[in-house]
Residue frames relative to the residue before (quaternion, step in Angstrom):
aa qw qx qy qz dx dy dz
X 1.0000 0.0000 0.0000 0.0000 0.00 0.00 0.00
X 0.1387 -0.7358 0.5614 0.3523 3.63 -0.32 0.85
X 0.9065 -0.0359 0.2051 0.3674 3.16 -2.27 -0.85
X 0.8169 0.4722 -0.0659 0.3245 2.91 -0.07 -1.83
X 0.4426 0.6276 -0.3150 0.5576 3.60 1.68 -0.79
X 0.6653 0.5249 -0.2346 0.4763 3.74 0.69 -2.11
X 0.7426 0.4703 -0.3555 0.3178 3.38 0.16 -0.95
X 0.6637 0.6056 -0.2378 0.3691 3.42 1.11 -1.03
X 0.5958 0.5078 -0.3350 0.5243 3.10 1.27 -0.84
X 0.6996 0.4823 -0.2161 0.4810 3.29 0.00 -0.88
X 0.7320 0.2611 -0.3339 0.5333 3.12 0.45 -0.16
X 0.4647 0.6635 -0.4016 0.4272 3.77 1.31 -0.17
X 0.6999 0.5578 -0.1209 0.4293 3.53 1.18 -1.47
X 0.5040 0.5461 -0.3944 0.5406 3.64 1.21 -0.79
X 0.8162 0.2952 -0.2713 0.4160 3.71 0.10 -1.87
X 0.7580 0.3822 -0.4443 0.2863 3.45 0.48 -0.29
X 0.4014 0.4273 -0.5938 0.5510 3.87 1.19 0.95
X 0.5265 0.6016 -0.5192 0.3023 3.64 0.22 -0.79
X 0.7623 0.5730 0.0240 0.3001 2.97 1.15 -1.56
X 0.3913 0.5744 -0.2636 0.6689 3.02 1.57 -0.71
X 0.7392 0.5454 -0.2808 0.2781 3.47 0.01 -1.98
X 0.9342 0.2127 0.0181 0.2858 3.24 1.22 -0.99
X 0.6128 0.2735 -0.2926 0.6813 2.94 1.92 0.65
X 0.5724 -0.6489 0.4002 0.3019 3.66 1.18 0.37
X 0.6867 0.5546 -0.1849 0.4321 3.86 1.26 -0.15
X 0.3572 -0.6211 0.5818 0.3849 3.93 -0.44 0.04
X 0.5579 -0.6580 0.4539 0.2231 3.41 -1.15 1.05
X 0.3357 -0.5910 0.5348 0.5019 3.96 -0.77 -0.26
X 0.4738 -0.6181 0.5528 0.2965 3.68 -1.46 0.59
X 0.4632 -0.6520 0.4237 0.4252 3.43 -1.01 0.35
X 0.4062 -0.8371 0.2916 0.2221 3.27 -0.96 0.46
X 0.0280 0.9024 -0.4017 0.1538 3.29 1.65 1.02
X 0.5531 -0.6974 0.3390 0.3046 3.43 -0.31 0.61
X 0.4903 0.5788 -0.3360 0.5583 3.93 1.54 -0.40
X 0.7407 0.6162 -0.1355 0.2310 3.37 0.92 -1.05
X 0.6272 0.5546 -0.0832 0.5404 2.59 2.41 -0.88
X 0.4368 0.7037 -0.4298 0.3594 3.11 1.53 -0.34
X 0.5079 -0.6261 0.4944 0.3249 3.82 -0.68 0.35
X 0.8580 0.4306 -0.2670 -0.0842 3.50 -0.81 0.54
X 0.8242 -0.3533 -0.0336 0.4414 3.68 -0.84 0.26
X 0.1999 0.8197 -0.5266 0.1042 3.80 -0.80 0.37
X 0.1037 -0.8579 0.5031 -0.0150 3.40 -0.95 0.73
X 0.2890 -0.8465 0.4437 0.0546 3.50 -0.89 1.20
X 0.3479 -0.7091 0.6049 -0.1009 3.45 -0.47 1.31
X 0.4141 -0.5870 0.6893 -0.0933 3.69 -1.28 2.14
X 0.3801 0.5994 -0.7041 -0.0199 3.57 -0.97 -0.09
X 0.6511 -0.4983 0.5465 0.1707 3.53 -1.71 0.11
X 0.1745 -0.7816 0.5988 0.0086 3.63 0.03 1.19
X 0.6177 -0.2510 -0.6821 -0.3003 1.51 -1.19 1.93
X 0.3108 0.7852 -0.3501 0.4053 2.65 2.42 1.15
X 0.5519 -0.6903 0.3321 0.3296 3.39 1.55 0.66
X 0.6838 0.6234 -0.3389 0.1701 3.47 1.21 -0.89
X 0.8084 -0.4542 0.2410 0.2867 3.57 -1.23 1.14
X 0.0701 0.8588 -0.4884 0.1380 3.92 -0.16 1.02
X 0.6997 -0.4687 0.0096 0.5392 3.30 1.79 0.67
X 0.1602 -0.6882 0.7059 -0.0499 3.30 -0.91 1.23
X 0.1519 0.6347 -0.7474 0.1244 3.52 -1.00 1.30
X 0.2298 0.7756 -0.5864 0.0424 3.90 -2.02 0.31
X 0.3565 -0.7210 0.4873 0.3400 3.13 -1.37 0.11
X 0.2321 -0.8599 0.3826 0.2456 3.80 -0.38 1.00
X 0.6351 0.2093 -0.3115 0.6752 3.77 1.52 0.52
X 0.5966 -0.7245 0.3414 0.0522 2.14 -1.60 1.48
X 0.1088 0.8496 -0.4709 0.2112 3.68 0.89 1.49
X 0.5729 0.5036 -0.2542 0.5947 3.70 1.38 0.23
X 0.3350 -0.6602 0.5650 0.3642 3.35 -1.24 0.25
X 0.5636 -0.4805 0.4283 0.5178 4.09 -0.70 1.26
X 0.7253 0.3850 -0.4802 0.3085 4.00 -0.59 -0.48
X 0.6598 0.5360 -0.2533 0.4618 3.33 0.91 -1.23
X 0.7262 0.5044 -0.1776 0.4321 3.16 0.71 -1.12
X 0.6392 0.4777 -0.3153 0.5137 3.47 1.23 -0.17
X 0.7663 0.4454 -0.3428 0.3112 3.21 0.85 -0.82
X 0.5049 0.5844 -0.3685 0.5175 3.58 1.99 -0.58
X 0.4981 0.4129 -0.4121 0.6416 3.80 0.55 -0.76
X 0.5954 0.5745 -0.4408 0.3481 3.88 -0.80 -0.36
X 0.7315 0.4995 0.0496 0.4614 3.16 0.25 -2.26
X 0.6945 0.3196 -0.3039 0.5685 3.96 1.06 -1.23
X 0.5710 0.6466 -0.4363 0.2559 3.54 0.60 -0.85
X 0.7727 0.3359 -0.2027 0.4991 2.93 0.90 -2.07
X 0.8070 0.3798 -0.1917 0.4096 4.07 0.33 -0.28
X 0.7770 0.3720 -0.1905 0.4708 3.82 0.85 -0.88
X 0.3423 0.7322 -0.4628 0.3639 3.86 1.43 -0.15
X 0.2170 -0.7775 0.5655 0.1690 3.97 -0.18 0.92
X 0.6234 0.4943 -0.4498 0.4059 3.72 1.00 -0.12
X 0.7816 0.2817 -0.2043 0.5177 3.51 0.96 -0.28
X 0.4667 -0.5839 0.6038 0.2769 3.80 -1.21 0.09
X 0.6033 -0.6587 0.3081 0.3275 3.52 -0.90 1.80
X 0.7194 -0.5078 0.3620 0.3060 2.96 -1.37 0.46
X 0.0490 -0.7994 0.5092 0.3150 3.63 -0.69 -0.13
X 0.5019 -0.5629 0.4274 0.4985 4.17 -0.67 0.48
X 0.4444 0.6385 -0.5201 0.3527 4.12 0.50 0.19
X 0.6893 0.5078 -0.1126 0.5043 3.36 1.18 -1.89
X 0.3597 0.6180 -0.5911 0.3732 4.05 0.85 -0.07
X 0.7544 0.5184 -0.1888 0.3556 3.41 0.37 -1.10
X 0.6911 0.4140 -0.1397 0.5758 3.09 1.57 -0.13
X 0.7327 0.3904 -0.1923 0.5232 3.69 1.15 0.27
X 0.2106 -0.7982 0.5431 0.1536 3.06 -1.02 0.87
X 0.3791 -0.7859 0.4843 0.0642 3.84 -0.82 0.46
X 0.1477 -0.9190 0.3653 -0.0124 3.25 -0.74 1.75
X 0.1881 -0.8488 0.4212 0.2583 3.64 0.14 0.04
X 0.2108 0.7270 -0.6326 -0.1643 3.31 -1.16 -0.05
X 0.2314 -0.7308 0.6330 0.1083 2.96 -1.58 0.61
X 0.3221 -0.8189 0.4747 0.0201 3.46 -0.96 1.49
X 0.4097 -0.6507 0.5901 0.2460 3.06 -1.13 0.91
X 0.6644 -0.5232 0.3804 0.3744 3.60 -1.26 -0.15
X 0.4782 -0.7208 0.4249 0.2670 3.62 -0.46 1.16
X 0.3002 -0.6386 0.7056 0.0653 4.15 -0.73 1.19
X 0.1271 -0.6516 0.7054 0.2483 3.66 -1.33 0.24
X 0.4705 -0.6324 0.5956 0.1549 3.04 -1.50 1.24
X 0.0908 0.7136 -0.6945 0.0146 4.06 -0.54 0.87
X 0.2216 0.5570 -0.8003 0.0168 2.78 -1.98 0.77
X 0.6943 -0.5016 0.4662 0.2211 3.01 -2.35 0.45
X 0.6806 0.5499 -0.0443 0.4821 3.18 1.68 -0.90
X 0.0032 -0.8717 0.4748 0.1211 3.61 0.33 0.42
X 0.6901 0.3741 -0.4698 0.4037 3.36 0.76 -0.26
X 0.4595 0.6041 -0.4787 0.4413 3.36 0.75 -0.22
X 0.4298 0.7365 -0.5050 0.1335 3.93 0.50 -0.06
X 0.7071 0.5657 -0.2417 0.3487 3.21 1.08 -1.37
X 0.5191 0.6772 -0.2724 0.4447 3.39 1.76 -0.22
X 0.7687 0.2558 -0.2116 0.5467 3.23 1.31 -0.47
X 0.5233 0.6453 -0.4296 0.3537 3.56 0.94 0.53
X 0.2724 -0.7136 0.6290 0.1445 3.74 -0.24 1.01
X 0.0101 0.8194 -0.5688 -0.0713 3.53 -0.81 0.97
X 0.5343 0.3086 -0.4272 0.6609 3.32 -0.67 1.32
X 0.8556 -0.0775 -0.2926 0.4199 3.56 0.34 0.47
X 0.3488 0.7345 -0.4225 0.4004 3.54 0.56 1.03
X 0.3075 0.6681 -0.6645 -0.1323 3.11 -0.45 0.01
X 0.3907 -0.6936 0.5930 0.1212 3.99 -1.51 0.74
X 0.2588 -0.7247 0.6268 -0.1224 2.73 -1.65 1.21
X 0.3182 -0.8253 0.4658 0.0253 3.57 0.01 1.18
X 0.3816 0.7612 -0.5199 0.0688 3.85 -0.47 -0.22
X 0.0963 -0.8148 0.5338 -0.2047 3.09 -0.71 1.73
X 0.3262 -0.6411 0.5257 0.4542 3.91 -0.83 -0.13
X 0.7028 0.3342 -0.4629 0.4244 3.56 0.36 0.47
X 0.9183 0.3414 0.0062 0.2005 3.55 1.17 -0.23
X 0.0441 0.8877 -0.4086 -0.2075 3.52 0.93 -0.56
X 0.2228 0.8603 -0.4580 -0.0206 3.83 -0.76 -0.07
X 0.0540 -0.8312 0.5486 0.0720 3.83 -0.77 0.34
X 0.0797 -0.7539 0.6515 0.0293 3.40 -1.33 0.65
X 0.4967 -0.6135 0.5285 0.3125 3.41 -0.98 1.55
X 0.6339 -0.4530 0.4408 0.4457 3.67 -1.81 0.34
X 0.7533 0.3842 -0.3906 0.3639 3.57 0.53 -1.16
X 0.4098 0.7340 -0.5254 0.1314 4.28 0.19 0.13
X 0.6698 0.3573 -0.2405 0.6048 3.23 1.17 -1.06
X 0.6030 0.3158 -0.6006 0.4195 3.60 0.12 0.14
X 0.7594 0.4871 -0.3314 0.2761 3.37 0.16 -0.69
X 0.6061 0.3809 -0.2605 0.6478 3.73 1.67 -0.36
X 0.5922 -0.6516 0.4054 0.2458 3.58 0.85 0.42
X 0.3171 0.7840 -0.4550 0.2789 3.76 1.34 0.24
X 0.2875 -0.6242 0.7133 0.1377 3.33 -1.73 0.55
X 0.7520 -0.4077 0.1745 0.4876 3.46 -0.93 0.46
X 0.7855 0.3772 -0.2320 0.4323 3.18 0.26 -1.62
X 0.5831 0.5110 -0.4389 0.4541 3.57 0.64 0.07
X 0.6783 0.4059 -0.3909 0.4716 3.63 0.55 -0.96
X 0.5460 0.6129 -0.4219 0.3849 3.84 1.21 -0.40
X 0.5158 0.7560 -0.1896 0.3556 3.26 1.31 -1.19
X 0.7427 0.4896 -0.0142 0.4566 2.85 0.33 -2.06
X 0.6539 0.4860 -0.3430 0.4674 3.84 0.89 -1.45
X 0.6341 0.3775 -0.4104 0.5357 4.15 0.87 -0.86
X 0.5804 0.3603 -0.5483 0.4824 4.14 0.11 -0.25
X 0.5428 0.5424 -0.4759 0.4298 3.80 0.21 -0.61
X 0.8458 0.3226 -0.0922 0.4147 3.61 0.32 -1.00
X 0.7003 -0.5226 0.2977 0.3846 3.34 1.35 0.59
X 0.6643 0.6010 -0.2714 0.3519 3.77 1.43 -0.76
X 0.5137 -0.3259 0.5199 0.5997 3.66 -1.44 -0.40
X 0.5806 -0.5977 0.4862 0.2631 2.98 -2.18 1.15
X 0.7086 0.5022 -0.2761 0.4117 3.69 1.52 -0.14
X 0.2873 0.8256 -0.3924 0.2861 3.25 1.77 -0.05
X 0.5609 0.4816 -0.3650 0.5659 3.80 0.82 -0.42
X 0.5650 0.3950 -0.4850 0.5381 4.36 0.63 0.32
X 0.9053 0.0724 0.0892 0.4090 3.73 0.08 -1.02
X 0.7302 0.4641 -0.3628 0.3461 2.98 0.89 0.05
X 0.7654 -0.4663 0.3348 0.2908 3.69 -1.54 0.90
X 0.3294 0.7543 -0.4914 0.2847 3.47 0.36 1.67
X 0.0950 -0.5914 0.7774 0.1921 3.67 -1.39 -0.23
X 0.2386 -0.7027 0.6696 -0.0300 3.55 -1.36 1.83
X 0.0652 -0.7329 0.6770 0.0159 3.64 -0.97 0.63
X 0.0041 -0.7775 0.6179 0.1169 3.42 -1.10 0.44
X 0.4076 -0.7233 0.5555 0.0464 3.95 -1.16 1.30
X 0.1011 -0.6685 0.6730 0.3001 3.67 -1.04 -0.02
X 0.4099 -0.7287 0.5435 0.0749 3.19 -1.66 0.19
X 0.1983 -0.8084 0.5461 0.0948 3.45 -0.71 0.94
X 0.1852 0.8947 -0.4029 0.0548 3.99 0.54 0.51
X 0.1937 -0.7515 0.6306 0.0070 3.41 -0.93 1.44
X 0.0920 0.7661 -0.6342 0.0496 3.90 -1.21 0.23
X 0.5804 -0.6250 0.4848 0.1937 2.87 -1.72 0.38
X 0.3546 -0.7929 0.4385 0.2308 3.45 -0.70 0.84
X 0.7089 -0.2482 -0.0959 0.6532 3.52 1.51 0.39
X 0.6942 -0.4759 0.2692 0.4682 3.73 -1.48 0.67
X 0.9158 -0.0471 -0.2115 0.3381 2.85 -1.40 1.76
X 0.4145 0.6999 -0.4214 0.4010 3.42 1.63 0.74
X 0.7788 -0.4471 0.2481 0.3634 3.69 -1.33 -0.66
X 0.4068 -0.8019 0.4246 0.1060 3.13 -0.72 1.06
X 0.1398 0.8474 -0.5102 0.0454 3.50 -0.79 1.15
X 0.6831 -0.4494 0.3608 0.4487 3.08 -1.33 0.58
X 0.3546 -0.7274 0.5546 0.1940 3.97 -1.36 0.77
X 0.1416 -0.7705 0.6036 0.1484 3.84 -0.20 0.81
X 0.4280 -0.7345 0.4815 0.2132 3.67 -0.75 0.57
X 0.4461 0.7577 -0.2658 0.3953 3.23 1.93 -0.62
X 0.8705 0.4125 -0.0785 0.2567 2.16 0.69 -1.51
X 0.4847 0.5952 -0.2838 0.5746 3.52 2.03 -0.62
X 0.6612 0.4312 -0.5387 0.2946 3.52 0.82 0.01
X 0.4825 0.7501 -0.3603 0.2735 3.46 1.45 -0.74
């Protein structure tokens, strides 16, 4: 997806909380023909300019067309997130908006479970958790940004889902892992660029 693709979104997601915010409805997506393409992506609130998390909602398979699917992810992020209390259209002015766009989740199999963290690629992973007691996902950029090592972002992905943080050794699971295309704003209603994970590790 180039630049210019990134920018739109993101800048799709702002107006279509704006929107929400201000006629109480989900907007129509445009109906560009990229847009229609089915697939998975997830939008991400933070607090400018302490960065800190203000709602992260998505769909990680790609069962939506990407417009539609952006603008509902958008709308849940900024209002239906249960960890946080809905947005209000005051705060727009105070948030900055992230995108990602997902590739198609691959399950990751082995015979060998501790050996997992060997085959996780942090900074480009993102994980997917599915359990009978549980379900969970973590975007590629979390552990760079909380400073995780594999076996921690493994950790963390079963608390996400409700599980022991060691459940990913022995416990009754199927693990998928996603890449991630992610654009954002560098401050509310500013320029949009492409997110390097590299570069957040630095």
């Amino acid at each position: 997806m180039d630049d210019e693709k990134g920018k739109f979104l993101v800048n799709l997601a702002r107006s279509a909380v704006q929107y929400f915010l201000e006629h109480g409805k989900l907007m129509e997506p445009p109906k560009s023909e990229w847009l229609l393409i089915k697939s998975g992506v997830f939008v991400s609130i933070y607090e400018f300019p302490n960065k800190d998390l203000r709602g992260c909602i998505g769909y990680p398979l790609p069962v939506l067309a990407l417009g539609e699917a952006l603008v509902k992810a958008a709308v849940a992020a900024a209002v239906d997130d249960p960890r946080f209390p809905p947005l209000e259209k005051h705060e727009l002015k105070k948030v900055v908006f992230e995108v990602s766009v997902l590739t198609q989740p691959v399950e990751i199999r082995t015979d060998r479970r501790k050996e997992l963290p060997n085959v996780i690629k942090v900074g480009e992973d993102g994980l997917i958790i599915e359990s009978p007691h549980g379900s969970g996902l973590l975007l590629p950029q979390v552990p760079i940004e909380f400073g995780w090592d594999a076996e921690e972002f493994l950790s963390n992905l079963c608390i996400k889902a409700g599980l022991n943080p060691t459940y990913w050794v022995y416990g009754e699971m199927r693990l998928f892992r996603f890449g991630a295309e992610i654009f954002a704003e560098t401050s509310p209603e500013g320029d949009v660029k492409r997110v390097s994970l590299s570069e957040k590790k630095c």
